[in-house]
N, C-alpha and C positions, 0 to 999 in steps of 0.2 A: 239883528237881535231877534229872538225870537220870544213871543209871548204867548202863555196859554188862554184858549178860546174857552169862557166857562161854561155860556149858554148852550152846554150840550148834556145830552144824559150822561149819566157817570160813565157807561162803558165807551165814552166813544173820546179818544186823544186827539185833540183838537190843536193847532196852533197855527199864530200869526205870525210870518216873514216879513222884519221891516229894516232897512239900512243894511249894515253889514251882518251875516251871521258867521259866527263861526263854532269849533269845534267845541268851544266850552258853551256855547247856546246850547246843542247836542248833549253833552254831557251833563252838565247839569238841570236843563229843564227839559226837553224832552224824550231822553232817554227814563228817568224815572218815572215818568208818567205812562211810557209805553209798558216799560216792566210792571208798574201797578195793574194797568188791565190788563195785562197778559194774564199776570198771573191771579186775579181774581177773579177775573171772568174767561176764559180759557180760549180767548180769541179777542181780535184786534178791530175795532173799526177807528177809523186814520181820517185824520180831515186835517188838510196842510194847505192854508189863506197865504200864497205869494205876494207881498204889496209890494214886493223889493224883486229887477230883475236877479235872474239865476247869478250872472257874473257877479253879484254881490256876496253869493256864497265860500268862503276859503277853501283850499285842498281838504284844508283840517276838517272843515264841514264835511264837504262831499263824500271823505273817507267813512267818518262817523255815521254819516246817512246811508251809507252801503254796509257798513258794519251792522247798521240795526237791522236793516231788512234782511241778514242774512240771518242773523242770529235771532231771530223769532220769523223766520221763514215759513212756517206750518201756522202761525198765526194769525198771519194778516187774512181779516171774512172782509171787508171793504176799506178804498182806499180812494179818496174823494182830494183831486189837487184842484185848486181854484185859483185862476190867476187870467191876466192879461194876456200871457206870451202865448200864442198858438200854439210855436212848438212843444212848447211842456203840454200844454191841453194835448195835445196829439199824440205826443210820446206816450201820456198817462191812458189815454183811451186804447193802447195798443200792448203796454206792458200785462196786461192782465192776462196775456198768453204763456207767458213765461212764470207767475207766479201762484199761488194761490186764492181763493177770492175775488171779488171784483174791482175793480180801479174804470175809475169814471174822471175826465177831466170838465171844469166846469169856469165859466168866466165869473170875474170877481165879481158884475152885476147879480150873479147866479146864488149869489153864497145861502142865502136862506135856500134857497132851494135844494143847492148841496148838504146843506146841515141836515136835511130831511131824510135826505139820499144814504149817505152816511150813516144814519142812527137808526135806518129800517133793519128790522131781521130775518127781511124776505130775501 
């Protein structure tokens, strides 16, 4: 399931991963919420709280989650994943070769910190 993180400024999409997620979490909550800042403020800052490991994500999710990033491609300015699992931290700190913007991974102890990280416009 995924829920949205409020305590962030408006430009910045925030959400929590908890239990199972799948492709209608995507679809209906945070895909709209991406589209809103996209298109109001003409770039993305991403902050994605994993409380659920990855394998709790469905194909349907993962599709959905690779659909977004392509499809607002040019708009991700930061992308902050916070979670337990190394390897996603690792992956996240490494993906930002490949796309636009920055990508920082961060432990879930971290989150205030990443909320910080995240919401900068440096």
């Amino acid at each position: 399931m995924l829920t949205k993180i409020t305590d962030v400024p408006d430009y910045v999409a925030a959400f929590k991963a908890t239990g199972e997620v799948d492709k209608d979490d995507y679809k209906n909550i945070l895909m709209p919420e991406v589209e809103r800042i996209d298109k109001e403020h003409g770039h993305i800052h991403f902050l994605y709280m994993l409380e659920t490991p990855v394998k709790n994500f469905s194909v349907g999710a993962w599709i959905e989650d690779a659909w977004t990033g392509l499809k607002h491609y040019r708009g991700w300015k930061k992308i902050a994943i916070v979670t337990n699992e190394q390897a996603v931290e690792t992956i996240t700190d490494k993906i930002g070769a490949i796309i636009p913007g920055e990508t920082k991974g961060f432990r879930l102890s971290e989150l205030e910190v990443a909320k910080k990280w995240v919401a900068s416009e440096n």
